[in-house]
C-alpha positions in Angstrom: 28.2 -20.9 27.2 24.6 -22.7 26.2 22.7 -19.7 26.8 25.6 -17.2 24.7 25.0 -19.8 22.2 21.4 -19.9 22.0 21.6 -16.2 22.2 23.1 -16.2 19.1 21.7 -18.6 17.4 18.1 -16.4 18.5 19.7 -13.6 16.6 21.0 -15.6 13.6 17.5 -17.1 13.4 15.6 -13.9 13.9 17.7 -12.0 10.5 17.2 -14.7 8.7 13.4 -14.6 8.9 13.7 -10.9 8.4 15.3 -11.5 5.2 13.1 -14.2 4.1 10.2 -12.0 4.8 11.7 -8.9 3.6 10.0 -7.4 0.1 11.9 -7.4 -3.0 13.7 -4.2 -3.8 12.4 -1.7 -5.7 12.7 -1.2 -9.6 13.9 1.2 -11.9 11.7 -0.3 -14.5 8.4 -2.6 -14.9 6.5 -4.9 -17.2 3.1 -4.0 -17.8 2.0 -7.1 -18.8 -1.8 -6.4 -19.1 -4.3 -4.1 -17.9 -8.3 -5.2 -16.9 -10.6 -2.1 -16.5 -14.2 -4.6 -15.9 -17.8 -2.6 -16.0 -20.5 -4.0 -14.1 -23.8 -2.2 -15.2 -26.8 -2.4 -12.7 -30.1 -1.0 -13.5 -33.1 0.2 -11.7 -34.8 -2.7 -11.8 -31.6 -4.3 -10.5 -30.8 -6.0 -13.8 -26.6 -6.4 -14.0 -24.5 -7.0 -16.9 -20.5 -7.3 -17.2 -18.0 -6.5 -20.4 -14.2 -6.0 -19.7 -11.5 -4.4 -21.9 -7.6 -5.5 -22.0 -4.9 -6.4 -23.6 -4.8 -9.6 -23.6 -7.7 -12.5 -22.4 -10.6 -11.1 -22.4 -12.9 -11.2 -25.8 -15.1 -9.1 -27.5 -18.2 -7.8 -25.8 -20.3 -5.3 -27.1 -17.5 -2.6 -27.8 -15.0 -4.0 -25.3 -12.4 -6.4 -25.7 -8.7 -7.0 -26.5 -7.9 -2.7 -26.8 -4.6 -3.0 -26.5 -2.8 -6.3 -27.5 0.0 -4.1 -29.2 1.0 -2.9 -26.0 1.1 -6.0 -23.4 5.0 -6.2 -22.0 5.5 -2.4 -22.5 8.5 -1.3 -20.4 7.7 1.9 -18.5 11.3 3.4 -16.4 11.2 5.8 -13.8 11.9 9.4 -14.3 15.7 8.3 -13.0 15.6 6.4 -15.7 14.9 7.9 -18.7 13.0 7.1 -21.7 9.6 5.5 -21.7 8.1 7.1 -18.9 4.2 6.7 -19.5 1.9 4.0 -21.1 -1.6 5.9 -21.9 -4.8 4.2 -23.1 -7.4 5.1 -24.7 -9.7 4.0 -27.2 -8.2 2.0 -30.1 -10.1 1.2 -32.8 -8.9 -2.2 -34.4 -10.2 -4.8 -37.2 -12.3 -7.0 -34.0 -13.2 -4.0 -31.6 -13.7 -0.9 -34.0 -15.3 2.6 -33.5 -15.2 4.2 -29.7 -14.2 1.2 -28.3 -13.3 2.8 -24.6 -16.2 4.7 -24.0 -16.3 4.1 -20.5 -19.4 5.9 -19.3 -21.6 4.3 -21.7 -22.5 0.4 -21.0 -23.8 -1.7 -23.5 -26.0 -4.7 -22.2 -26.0 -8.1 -23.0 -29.1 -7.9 -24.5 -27.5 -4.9 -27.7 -29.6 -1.7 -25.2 -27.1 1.1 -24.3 -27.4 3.4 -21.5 -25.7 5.9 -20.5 -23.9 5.6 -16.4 -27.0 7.4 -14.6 -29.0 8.7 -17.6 -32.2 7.3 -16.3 -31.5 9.5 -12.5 -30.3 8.5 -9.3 -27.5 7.2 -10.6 -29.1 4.3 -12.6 -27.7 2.3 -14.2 -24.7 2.3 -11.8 -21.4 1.8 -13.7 -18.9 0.2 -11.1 -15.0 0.0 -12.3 -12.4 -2.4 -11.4 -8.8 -1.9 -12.7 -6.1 -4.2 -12.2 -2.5 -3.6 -13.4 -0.6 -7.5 -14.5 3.0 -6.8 -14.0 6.2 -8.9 -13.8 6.5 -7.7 -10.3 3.3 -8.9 -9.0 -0.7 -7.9 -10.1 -2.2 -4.7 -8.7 -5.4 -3.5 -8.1 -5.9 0.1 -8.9 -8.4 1.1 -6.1 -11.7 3.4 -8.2 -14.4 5.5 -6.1 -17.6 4.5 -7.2 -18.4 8.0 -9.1 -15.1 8.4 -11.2 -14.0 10.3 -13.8 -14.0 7.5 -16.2 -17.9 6.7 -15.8 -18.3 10.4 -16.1 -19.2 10.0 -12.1 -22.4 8.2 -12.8 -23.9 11.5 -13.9 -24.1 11.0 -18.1 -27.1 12.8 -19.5 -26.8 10.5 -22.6 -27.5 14.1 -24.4 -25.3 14.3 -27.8 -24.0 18.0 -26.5 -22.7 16.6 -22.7 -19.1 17.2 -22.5 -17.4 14.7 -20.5 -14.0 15.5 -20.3 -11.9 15.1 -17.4 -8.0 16.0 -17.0 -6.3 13.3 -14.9 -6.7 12.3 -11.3 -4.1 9.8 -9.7 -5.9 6.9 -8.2 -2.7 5.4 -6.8 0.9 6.9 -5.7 2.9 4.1 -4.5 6.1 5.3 -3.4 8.6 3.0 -5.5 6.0 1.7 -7.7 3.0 2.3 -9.6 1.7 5.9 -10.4 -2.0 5.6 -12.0 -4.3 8.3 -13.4 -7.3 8.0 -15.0 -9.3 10.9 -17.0 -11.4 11.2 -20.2 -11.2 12.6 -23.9 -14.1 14.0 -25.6 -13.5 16.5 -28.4 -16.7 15.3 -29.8 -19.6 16.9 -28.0 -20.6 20.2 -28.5 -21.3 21.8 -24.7 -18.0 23.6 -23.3 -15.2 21.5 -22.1 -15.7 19.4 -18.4 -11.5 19.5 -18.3 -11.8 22.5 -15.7 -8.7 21.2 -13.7 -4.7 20.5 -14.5 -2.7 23.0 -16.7 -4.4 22.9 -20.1 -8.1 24.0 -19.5 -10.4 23.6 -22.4 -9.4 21.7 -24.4 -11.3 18.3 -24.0 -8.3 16.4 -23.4 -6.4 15.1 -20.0 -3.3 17.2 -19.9 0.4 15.8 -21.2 1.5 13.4 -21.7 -0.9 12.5 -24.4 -0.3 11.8 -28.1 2.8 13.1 -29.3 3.9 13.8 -25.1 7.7 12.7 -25.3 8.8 10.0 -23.0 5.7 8.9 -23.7 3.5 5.3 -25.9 0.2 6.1 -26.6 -2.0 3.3 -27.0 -5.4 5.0 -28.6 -5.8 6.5 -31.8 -9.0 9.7 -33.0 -11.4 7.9 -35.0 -13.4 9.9 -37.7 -17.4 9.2 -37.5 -20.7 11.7 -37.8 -20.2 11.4 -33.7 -17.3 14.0 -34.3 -20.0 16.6 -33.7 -17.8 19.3 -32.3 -17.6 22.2 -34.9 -14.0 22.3 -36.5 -13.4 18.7 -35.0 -13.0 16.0 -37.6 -11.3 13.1 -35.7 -12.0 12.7 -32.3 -12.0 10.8 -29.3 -15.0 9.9 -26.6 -13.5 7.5 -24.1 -12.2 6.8 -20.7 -7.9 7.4 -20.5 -5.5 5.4 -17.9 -2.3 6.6 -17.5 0.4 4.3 -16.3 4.0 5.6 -14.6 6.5 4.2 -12.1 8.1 6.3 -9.2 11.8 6.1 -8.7 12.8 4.3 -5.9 12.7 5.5 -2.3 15.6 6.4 0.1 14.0 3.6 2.4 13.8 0.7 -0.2 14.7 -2.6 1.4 18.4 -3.7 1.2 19.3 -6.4 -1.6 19.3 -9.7 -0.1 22.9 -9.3 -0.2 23.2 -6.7 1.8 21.2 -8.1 4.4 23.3 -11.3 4.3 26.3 -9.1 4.9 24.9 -7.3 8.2 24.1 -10.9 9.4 27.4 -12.4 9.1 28.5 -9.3 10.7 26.4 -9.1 13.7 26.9 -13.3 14.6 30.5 -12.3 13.8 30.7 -9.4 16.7 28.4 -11.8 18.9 30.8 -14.4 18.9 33.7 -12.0 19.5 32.2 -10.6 22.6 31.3 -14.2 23.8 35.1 -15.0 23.3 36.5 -11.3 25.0 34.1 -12.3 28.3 35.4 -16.0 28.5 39.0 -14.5 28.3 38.2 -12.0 30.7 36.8 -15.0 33.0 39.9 -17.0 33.2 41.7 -13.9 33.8 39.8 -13.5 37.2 
């Protein structure tokens, strides 16, 4: 009888943990409750320098800063869902951090020089990203090869004709979760377009969804400036782009704790009947 019990008990104990350890379910929608991207310049000489942009907590830096305060707590659903299905930034010029405030290829140092990400050759200075994703489910970092599309892959000429635009590439698929692309808009150099990838080819912007995309808040806004320096191009935008989706849920999403409670109270329940049928059977015999 000890040993049925302790049996039991093993099994009792042994769900529990597994529901104790077990992560929460999956969501049909998230908070986006900020977004980091953080450049750390090193130069040739092996001179470093870091500015951050976000929406909220960081502060202005030489361009960067708080982009996209308007947007912090955005709710983005899954495509089950419906409606807001994307969160896209860009650069967004506002009354602190003004002009093309997310031009991600091109670092300004501490000191007011700018340089290009690998003007100077061998990839000098080196532009390394980190991106990190605050949401009410947890914080996520977004994981960014050295050479990317948003430091123009460490390859900028710093010539006013290089083209630098790239369609979007997804950094992460997590099934259930997060869905993150990055890419670049630049409709204001004068070479031929870089976007030689996705559906719409040419035309210096990452693909939909992009402004006016339904389903779909855009956080960035074309800025007019003598930059603009593509013919026919008035407004226009030089800058890094993140795009920001969530993936239904998955047919093998952990059970609700509620479920799992269930399918323990049924298995100690069917343990302690067998116990009973083989001490019935025993007095029997």
């Amino acid at each position: 009888m000890t040993t049925v019990r302790s049996r039991l008990t093993t099994l009792g104990l042994g769900f529990a943990l597994l529901l104790w350890a077990s992560p929460r379910a999956e969501a049909t929608s998230i908070t986006i409750e900020n977004v980091t991207l953080t450049s750390t310049a090193t130069s040739a000489t092996g001179f470093t320098d870091t500015r951050t942009w976000c929406m909220i907590g960081c502060v202005f830096n030489f361009g960067a800063g708080n982009l996209w305060a308007a947007f912090a707590n955005t709710v983005v659903n899954s495509p089950l869902t419906g409606g807001t299905q994307e969160l896209v930034l860009t650069q967004n010029p506002t009354a602190t951090v003004p002009g093309f405030n997310f031009d991600t290829s091109e670092h300004i140092f501490s000191n007011g020089t700018s340089a290009s990400c690998g003007q100077d050759g061998g990839g000098f200075p080196t532009c390394t990203l980190t991106l990190t994703i605050l949401t009410n489910l947890g914080n996520v970092v977004v994981p960014l090869n050295l050479n990317n599309a948003l430091n123009n892959f460490n390859a900028d000429t710093s010539l006013a004709s290089h083209n630098e635009a790239q369609n979007w590439t997804q950094v992460l698929n997590q099934p259930g979760g997060l869905a993150v692309y990055i890419g670049y808009a630049d409709n204001a150099h004068s070479d031929p377009c870089n976007d030689l990838t996705g559906t719409l080819l040419g035309n210096c912007l990452p693909d939909s969804p992009w402004l006016g995309s339904p389903n779909t808040v855009f956080g960035g806004a074309a800025i007019t400036d003598a930059s603009c320096a593509r013919p026919g191009i008035g407004s226009c935008f030089d800058a890094g782009a993140i795009r920001i989706a969530l993936n239904d849920p998955t047919t093998s999403a952990v059970p609700e704790p509620a479920s799992m409670t269930l399918m323990l109270t049924g298995l100690v329940g069917f343990g302690a009947r067998r116990y009973r049928q083989r001490k019935s059977a025993r007095h029997i015999e």
